[in-house]
C-alpha positions in Angstrom: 0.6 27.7 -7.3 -1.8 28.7 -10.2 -5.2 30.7 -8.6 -8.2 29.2 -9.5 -10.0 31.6 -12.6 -13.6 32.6 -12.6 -14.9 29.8 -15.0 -13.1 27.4 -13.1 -14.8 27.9 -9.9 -18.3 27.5 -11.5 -16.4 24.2 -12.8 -15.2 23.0 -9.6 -18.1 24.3 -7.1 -18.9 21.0 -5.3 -15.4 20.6 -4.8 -14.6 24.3 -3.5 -17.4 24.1 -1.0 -16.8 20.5 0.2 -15.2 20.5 3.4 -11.8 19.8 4.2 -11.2 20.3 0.2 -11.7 24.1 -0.6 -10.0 26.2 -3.0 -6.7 24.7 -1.7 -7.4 21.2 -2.6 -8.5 22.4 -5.8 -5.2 24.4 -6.6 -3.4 21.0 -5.5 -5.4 19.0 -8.3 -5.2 21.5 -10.9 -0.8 22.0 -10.5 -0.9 18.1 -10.2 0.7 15.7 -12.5 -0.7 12.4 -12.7 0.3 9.1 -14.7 -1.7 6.3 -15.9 -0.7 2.4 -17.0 -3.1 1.0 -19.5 -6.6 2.9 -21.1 -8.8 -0.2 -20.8 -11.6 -1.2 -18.4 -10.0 0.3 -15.4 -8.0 3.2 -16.8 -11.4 4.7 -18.3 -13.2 5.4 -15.4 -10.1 6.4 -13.9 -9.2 8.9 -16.8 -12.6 10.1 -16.9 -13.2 11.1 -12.8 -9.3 12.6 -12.6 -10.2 15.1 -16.0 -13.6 15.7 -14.4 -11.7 17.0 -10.6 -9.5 19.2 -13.0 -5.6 17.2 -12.3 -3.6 19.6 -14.5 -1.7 17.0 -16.3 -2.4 13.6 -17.1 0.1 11.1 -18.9 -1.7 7.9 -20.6 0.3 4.8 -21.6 -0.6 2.3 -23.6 0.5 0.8 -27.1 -3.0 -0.8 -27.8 -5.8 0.0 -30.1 -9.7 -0.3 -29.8 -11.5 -3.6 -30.0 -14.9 -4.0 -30.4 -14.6 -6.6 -27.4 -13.0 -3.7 -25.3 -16.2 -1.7 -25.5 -18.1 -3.9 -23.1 -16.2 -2.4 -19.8 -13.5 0.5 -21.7 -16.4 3.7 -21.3 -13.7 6.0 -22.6 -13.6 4.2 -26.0 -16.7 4.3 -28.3 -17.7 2.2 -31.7 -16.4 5.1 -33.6 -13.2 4.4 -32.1 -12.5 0.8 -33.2 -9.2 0.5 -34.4 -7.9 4.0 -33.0 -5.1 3.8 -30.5 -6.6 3.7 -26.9 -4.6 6.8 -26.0 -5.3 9.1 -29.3 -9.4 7.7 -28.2 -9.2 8.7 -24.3 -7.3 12.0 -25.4 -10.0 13.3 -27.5 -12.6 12.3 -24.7 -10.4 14.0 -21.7 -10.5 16.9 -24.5 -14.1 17.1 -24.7 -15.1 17.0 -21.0 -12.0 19.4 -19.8 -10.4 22.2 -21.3 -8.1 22.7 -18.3 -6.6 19.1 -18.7 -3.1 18.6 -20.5 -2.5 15.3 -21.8 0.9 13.5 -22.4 0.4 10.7 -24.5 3.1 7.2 -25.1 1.7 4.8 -27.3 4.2 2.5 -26.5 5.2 -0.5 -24.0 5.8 1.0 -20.7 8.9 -1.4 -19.8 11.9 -2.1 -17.4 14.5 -0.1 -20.4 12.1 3.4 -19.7 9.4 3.7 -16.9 12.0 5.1 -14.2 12.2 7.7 -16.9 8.6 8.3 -17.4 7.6 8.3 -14.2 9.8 10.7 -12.8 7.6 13.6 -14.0 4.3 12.9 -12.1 3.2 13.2 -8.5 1.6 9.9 -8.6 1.2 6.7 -10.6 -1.9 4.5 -11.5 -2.1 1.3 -12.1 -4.3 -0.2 -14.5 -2.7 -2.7 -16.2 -4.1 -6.3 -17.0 -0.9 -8.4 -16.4 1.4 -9.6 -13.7 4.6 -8.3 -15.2 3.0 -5.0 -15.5 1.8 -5.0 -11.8 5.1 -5.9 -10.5 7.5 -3.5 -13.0 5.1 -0.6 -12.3 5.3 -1.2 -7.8 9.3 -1.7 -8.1 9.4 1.4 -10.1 7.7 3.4 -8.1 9.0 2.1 -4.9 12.8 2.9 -6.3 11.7 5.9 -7.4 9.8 6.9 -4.6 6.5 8.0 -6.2 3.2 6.9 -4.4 1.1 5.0 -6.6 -2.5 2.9 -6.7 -2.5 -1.0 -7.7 -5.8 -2.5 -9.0 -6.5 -5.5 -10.4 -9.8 -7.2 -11.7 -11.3 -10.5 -13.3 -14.5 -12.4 -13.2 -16.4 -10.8 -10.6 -13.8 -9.7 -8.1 -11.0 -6.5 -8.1 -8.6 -5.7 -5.1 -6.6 -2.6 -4.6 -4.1 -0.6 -2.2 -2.2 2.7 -2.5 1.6 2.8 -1.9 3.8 5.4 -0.4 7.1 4.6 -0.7 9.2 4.0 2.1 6.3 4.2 4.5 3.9 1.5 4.1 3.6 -1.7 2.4 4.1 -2.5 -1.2 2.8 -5.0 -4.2 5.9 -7.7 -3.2 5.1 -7.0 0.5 2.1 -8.9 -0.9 2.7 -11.0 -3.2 6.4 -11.7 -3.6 6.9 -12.5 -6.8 4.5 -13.0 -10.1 3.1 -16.8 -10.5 4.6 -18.8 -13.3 4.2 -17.2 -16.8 2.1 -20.0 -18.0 -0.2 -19.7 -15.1 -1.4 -16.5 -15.7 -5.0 -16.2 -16.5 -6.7 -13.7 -18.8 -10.0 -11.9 -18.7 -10.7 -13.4 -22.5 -10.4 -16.6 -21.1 -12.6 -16.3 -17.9 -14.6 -13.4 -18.6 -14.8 -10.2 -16.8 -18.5 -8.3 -15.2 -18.2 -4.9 -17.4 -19.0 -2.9 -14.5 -16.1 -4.3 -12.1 -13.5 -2.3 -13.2 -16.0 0.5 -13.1 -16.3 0.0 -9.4 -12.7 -0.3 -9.0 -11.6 2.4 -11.4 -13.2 4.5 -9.6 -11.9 3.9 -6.0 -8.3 4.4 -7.9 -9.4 7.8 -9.0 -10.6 8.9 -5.6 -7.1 7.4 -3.7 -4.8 9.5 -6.1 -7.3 12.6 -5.7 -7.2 12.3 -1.8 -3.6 11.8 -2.1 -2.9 15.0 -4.3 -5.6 16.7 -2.0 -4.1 15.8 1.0 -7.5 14.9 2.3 -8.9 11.8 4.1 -7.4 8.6 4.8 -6.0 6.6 2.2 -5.9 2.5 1.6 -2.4 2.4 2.9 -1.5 -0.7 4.7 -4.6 -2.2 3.8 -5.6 -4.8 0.8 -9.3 -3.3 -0.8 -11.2 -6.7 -2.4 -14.5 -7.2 -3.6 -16.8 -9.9 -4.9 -19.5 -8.3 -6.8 -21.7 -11.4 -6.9 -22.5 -11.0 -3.4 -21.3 -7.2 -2.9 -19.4 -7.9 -0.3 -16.2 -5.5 0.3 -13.1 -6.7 2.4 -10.3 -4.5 3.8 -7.3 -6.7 4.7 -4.7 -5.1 6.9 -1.0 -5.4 5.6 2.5 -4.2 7.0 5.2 -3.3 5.4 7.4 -6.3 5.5 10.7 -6.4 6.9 12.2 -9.6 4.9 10.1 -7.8 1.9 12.8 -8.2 -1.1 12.1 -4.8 -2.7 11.1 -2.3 0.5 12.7 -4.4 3.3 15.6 -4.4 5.8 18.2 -6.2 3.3 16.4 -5.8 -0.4 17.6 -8.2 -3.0 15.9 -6.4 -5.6 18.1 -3.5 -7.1 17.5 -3.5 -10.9 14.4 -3.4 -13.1 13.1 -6.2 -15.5 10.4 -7.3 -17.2 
């Protein structure tokens, strides 16, 4: 495991004093490789905290570019960045704040035909997608492949999350079984969206994976995160993993990937 240099531990003080954490947890984050689904409302804040703690590699996916009505909620991007792909925008921002980051870029579709592929290479997976498909492509992936990951999901005034570990607690279909109807699905241009909610939930997503990579604390593991920022009120719903689930239960029905 790489030692921690002289610069870096000016860099990292608060987290090489904080208890439970040390130069240990620090060595953890900075060998770590983490992925991330979509660079928009949620995956800026989350891009922005995990280059901050020093994760040694991060991989961004997305196959957008920057809208000026993205910049009410995406921090990452800025005006100057209209029309720039999301991922060439949040690498020159991960850039600026860390040195010590690497970042693996796709500017592409993250889909059924090559995410087993992709996410083979990281430690852990974060979802911040906007779409059903997305949500439920991205848990079955990382369930078959066995590689914890964080699910988050915003709109309006309300976000929800929970952290999976494979084969030990419950997943996204342990949930929610399958997506609703195609032409059901609702979109934050539609309805709207708080700028700050993915903000707040970004930024829970961030700490889960760096807890996870630390090893520290407890995690939101068999446990459904919501929130309703209009009255600020928080919710932890307790889950179990399911044993008629038809991805992570006792006879899975689920085998194959599709979009």
């Amino acid at each position: 495991m790489t030692d921690i240099k002289q610069k870096q531990k000016e860099r990292y003080h608060r987290h090489l004093i904080l208890r439970n954490f040390g130069e240990e947890g620090q060595k953890k984050l900075l060998n770590s490789k983490i992925l991330v689904i979509g660079v928009g409302g949620l995956g800026s804040p989350v891009l922005l905290y995990l280059a901050a703690a020093g994760v040694g590699t991060i991989g961004i996916a997305d196959d957008d570019v920057v809208d000026v009505s993205n910049l009410q909620r995406q921090i990452i991007h800025f005006t100057t960045d209209v029309n720039l792909p999301k991922v060439d925008s949040a690498e020159q921002k991960i850039n600026a704040l860390n040195p010590d980051v690497t970042v693996i870029k796709y500017h592409k579709v993250i889909d059924a035909e090559n995410i087993l592929e992709t996410i083979k290479k990281y430690h852990f997976v974060i979802d911040c997608t906007d779409n059903f498909s997305s949500k439920f492509l991205i848990n079955d992936a990382c369930v078959m492949a066995k590689i914890p990951y964080s699910h988050g999901g915003v709109m309006q005034y309300h976000g929800q999350t929970l952290t999976v570990i494979p084969d030990q607690t419950a997943c996204y279909r342990c949930v929610y079984n399958e997506p609703p109807p195609a032409d059901s699905n609702i979109h934050a241009s539609e309805i709207g969206i708080l700028g700050v909610i993915p903000g707040i939930l970004g930024t829970i997503q961030a700490a889960e994976a760096i807890k996870h990579i630390a090893g520290v604390g407890n995690l939101l593991t068999n446990a459904l995160m919501t929130f309703n920022a209009e009255t600020m009120n928080f919710q932890k719903i307790k889950l179990k993993k399911q044993k008629a689930c038809p991805l992570c239960g006792e006879k899975p029905s689920i085998t194959s990937l599709s979009n």
